[in-house]
C-alpha positions in Angstrom: 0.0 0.0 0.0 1.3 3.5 -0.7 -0.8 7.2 -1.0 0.3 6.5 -5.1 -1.9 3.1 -5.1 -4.3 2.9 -7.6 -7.3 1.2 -10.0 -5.3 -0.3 -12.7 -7.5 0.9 -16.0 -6.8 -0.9 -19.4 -8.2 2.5 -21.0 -5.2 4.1 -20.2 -3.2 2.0 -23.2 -5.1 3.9 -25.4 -4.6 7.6 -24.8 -4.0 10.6 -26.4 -0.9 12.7 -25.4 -0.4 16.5 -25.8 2.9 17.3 -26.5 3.4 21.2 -27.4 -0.6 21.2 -28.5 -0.2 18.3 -30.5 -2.0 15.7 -29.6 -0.5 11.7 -29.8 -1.3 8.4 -29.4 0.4 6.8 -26.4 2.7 4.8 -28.4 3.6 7.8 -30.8 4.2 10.3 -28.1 7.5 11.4 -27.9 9.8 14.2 -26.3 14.0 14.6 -27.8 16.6 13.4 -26.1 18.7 16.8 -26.1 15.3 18.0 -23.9 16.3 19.9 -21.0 14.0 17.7 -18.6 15.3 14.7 -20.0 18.9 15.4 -19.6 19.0 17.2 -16.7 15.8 17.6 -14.9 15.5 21.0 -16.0 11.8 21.7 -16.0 8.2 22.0 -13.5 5.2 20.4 -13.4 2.0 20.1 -12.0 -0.2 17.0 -10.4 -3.9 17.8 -11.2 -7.4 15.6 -10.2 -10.1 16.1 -12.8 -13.3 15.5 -11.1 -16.6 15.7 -12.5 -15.6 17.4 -15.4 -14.1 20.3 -12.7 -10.2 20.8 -12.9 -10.2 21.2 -9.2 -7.9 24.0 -7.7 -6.8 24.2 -11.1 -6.2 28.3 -10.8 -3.9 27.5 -7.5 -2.5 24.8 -9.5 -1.5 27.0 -12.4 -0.6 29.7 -10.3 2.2 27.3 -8.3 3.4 26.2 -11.4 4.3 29.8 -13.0 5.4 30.7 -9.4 8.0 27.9 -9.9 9.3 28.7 -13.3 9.9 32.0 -12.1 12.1 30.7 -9.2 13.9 28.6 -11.3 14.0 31.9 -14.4 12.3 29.4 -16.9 9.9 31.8 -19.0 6.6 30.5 -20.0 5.5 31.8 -23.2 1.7 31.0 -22.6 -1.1 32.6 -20.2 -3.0 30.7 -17.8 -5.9 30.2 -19.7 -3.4 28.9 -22.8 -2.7 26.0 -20.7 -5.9 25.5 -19.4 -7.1 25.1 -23.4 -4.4 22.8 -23.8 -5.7 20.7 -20.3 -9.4 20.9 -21.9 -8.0 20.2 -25.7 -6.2 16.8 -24.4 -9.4 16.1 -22.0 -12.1 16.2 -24.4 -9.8 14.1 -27.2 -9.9 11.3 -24.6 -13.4 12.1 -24.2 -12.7 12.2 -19.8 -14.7 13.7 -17.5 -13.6 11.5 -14.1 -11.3 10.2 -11.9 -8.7 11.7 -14.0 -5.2 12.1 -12.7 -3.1 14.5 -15.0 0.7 15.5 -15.1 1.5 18.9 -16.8 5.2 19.2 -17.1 7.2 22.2 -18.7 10.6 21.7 -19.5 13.3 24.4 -20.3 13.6 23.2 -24.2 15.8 21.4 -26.5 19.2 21.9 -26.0 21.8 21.8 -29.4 24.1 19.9 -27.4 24.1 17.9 -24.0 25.1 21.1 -21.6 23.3 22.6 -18.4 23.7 26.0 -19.0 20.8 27.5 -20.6 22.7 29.2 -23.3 23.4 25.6 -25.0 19.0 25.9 -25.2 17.6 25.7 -28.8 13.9 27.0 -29.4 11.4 27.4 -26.8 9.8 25.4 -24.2 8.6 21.8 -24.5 5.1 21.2 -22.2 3.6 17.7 -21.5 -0.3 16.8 -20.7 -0.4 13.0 -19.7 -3.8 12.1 -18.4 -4.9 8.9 -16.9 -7.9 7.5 -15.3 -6.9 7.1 -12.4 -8.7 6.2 -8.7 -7.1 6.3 -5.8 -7.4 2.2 -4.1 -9.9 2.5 -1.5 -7.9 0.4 0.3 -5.4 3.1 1.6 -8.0 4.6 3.4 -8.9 1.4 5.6 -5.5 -0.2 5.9 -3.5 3.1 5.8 0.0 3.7 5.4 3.4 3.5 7.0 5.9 6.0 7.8 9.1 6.4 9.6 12.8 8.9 9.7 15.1 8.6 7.0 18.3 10.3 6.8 17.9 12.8 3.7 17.0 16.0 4.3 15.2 18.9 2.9 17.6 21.6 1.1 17.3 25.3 1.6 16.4 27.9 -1.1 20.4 28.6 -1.0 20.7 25.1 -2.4 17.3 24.7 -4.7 13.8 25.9 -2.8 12.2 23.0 -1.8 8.6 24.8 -2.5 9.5 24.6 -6.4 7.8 21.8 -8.3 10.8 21.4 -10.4 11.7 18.2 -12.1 14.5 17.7 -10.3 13.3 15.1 -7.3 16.6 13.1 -7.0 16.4 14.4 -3.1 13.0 12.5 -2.3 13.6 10.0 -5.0 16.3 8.7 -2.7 14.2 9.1 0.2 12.0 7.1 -0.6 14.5 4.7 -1.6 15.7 4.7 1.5 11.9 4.6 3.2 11.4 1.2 1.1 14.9 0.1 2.0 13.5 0.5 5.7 9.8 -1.2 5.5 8.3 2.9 5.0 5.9 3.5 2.7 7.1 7.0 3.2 10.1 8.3 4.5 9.7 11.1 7.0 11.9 14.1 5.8 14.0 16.8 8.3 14.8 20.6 7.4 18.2 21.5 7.6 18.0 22.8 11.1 16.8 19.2 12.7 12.8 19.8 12.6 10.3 17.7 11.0 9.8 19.0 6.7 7.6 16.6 4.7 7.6 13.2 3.7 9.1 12.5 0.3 5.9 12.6 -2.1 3.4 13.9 0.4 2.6 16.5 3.0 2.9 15.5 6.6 0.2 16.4 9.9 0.8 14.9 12.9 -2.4 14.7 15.3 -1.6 15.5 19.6 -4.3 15.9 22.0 -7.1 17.1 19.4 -4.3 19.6 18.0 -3.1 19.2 14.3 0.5 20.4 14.3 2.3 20.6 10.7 5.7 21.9 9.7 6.2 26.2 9.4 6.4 25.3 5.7 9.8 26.5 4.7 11.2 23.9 3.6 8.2 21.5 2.0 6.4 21.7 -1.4 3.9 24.4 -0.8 0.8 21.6 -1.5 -2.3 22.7 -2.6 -4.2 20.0 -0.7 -1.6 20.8 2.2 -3.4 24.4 2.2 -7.1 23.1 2.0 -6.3 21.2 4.9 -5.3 24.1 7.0 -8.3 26.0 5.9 -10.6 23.5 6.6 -9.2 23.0 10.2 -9.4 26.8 10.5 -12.9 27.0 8.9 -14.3 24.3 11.9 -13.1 25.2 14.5 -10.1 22.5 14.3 -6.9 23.8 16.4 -4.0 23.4 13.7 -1.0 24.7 14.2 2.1 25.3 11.9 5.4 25.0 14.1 8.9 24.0 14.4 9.0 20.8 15.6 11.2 17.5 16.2 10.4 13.9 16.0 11.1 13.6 19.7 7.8 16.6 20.1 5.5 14.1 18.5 6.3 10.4 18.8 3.6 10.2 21.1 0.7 11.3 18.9 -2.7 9.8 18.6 -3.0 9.9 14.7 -1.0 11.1 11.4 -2.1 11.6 8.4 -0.7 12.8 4.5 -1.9 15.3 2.1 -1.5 15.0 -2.0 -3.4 15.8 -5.2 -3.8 12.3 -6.1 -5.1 10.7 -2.8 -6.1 13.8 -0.6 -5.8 12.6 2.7 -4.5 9.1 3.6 -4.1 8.1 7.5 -0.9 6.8 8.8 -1.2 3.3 10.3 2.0 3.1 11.8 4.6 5.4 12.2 7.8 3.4 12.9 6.9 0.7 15.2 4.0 2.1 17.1 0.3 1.7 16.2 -2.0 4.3 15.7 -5.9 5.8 15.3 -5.5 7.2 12.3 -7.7 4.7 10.2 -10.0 4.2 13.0 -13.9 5.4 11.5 -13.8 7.9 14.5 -10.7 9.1 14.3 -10.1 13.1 13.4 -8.2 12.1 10.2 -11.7 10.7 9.3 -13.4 13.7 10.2 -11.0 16.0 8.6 -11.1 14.0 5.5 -14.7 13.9 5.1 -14.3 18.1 5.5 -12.2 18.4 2.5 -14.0 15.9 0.4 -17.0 18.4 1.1 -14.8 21.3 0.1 -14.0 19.8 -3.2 -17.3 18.8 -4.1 -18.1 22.8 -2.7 -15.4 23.8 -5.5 -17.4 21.6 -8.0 -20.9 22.7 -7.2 
């Protein structure tokens, strides 16, 4: 079980692609070697749910990923509502309107030869739309996940801003290497100071007498669903509070839980070797769940 399991769907073998507005079959869709995301993970991207024919958050979606092009100086020559055509255009070829899971990456370009600096860049930008029907397994909910510390941590903006979506995840890819390597579903990330970040795909909450207490936010992906959660807590009267904290500060808690696009909000079943609530029907991950389900289908309605 992991917050990335999912409905296998034997329609996906026969999708359409949109690769700089054109639009390809599966098998024909294609991006050069000499691209920029390809040989050096020089690019952003977006994970976005497609519900009920809604794109849902889609303007906070679009907004982080312009806001990470700019922190990474990678110039996007189309509007917001370009891309949202080009999201529609790829949509309504596949004829989807549901339990959609789409990845929208931008990469920096062709380059003329293999060579990071930008000035070796050919051309414009390439962009990506890969939808999928996808369904989160509604098994992660019951059985829930596991989590524990691995030794990676989170870099500073200094090193590469850890709220960019950028292409370059080598940092949580060998987290969660190292997660796997340890029996984790997830691996539990710290800043650079010692204090509890993120988890390597997923937003982290921990739950302590009826108080949810998350990371200040410095040095984790600024997550969409990460924010609705807050809200939501704020909205009903749910004390959540965004601190600098240790592992030590919380290895007592009651329940955990983890926020993503795909899944929403999975419950932690066991964070290293001790037991927990979360996936209990009563337990406040349920409850807070069940409050941001409603806010989606608020967003949809």
């Amino acid at each position: 079980m992991s917050t990335h399991s999912y409905i296998s769907n034997p329609k996906n073998e026969d999708i359409f692609i949109n690769i700089n507005g054109n639009l390809l079959h599966r098998t024909e869709a294609k991006i050069s070697v000499f691209d920029s995301g390809f040989l050096l993970g020089d690019g952003v991207w977006e994970g976005i749910r497609l519900h009920q024919s809604t794109l849902v958050f889609i303007e906070e979606h679009i907004n982080r990923l312009f806001a990470s092009a700019k922190g990474i100086s990678l110039d996007i020559p189309l509007s917001r509502q370009d891309i949202i055509n080009e999201l529609n255009k790829v949509l309504i070829k596949n004829h989807m309107n549901d339990d959609v899971h789409i990845r929208l990456i931008v990469s920096r370009g062709d380059k003329i030869t293999p060579y990071q600096n930008p000035n070796a860049n050919v051309g414009t930008i390439n962009f990506v739309i890969i939808p999928e029907y996808k369904k989160t397994n509604p098994d992660t909910y019951i059985q829930g996940i596991s989590i524990g510390r691995v030794p990676n941590t989170r870099p500073n903006e200094n090193i590469l801003s850890p709220q960019y979506n950028t292409l370059s995840k080598l940092n949580c890819i060998l987290a969660s290497i190292e997660a796997n390597k340890l029996g984790y579903d997830e691996g539990i990330m710290n800043d650079i100071n010692g204090n509890i970040s993120t988890c390597n795909s997923t937003n982290l909450f921990f739950i302590q007498d009826n108080q949810v207490i998350t990371s200040k936010g410095e040095y984790c992906l600024n997550g969409i669903t990460r924010g609705k959660v807050i809200e939501v807590c704020h909205e009903n009267n749910i004390q959540c509070n965004k601190i600098n904290f240790t592992f030590k500060d919380i290895e007592n808690c009651d329940e955990v839980f983890v926020t993503g696009t795909f899944a929403g909000i999975v419950p932690v079943a066991k964070l290293e070797n001790k037991e927990l609530k979360s996936t209990n029907p009563s337990s406040m991950v349920n409850k807070i769940r069940k409050l941001y389900n409603k806010k989606i289908e608020e967003y949809i309605g």
